[in-house]
C-alpha positions as CSV (number, residue, x, y, z in Angstrom):
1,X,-46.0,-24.1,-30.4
2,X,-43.0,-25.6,-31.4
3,X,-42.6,-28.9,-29.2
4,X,-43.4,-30.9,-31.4
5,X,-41.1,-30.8,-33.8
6,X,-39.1,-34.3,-34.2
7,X,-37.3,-33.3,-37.5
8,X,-33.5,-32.6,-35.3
9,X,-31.9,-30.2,-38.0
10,X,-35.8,-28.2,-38.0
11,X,-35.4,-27.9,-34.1
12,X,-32.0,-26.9,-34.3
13,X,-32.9,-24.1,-36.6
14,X,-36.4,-22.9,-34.9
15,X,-34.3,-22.6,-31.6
16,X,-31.6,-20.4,-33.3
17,X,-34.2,-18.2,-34.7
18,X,-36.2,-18.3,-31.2
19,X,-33.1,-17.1,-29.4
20,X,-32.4,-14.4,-31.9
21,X,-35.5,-12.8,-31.3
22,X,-35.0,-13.3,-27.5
23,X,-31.5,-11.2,-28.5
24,X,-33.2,-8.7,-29.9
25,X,-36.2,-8.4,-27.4
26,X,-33.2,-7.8,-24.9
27,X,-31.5,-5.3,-26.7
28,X,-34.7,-3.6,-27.8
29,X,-35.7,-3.4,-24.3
30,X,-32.3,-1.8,-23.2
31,X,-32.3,0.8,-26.3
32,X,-36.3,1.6,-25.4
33,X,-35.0,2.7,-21.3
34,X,-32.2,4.8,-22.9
35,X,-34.3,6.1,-25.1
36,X,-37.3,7.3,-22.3
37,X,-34.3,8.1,-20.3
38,X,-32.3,10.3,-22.6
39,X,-34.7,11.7,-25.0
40,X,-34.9,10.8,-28.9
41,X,-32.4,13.4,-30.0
42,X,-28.6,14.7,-28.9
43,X,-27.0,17.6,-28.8
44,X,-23.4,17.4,-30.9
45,X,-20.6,20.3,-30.8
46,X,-18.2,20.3,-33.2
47,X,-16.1,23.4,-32.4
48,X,-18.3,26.7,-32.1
49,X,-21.4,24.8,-33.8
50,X,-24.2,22.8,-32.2
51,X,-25.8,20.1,-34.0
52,X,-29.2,18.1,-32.8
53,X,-29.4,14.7,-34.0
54,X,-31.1,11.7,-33.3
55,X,-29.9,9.6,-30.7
56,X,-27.5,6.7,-31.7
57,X,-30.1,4.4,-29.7
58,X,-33.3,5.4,-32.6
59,X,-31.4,3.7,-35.1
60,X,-30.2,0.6,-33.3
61,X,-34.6,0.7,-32.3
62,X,-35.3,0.9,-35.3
63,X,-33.2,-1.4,-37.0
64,X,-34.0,-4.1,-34.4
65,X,-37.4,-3.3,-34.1
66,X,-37.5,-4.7,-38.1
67,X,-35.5,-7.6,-37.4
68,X,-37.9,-9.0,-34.0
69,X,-40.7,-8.2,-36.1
70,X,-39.7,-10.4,-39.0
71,X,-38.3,-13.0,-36.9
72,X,-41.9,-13.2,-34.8
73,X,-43.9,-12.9,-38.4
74,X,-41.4,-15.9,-39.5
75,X,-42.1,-18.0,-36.0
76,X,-45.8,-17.3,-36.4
77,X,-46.5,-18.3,-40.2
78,X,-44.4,-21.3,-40.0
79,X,-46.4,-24.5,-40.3
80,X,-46.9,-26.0,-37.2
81,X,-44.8,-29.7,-36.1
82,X,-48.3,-31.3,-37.3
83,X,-48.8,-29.9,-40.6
């Protein structure tokens, strides 16, 4: 999609952004296993009192999950090397 791209400081960028996605696919991955493997919510004690929470792992998801999405919505609606 992107191969074609002669412009050096355009390529530079696109492949930052490609591997910031590839980043985030990663660590979106690795937070989605914790997440089937833990459960979405944690239980927290704080002397006699029990708390249940979500798990730290929903937020880095979520948060991540908005960043790949952009980045991919970015990659896609870019004009292509021939436009």
């Amino acid at each position: 999609m992107f191969a074609g791209i002669e412009d050096e400081d355009r390529r530079t960028l696109v492949n930052s952004v490609i591997d910031e996605a590839a980043f985030l696919k990663v660590a979106l991955l690795q937070a989605k296993t914790e997440l089937k493997k833990e459960g979405l919510t944690t239980e927290t004690k704080n002397a006699s009192q029990k708390f249940i929470k979500a798990h730290p792992s929903t937020a880095i998801y979520e948060k991540y999950a908005r960043q790949y999405t952009q980045i991919i919505c970015l990659l896609y609606t870019s004009p292509s090397p021939r436009d």
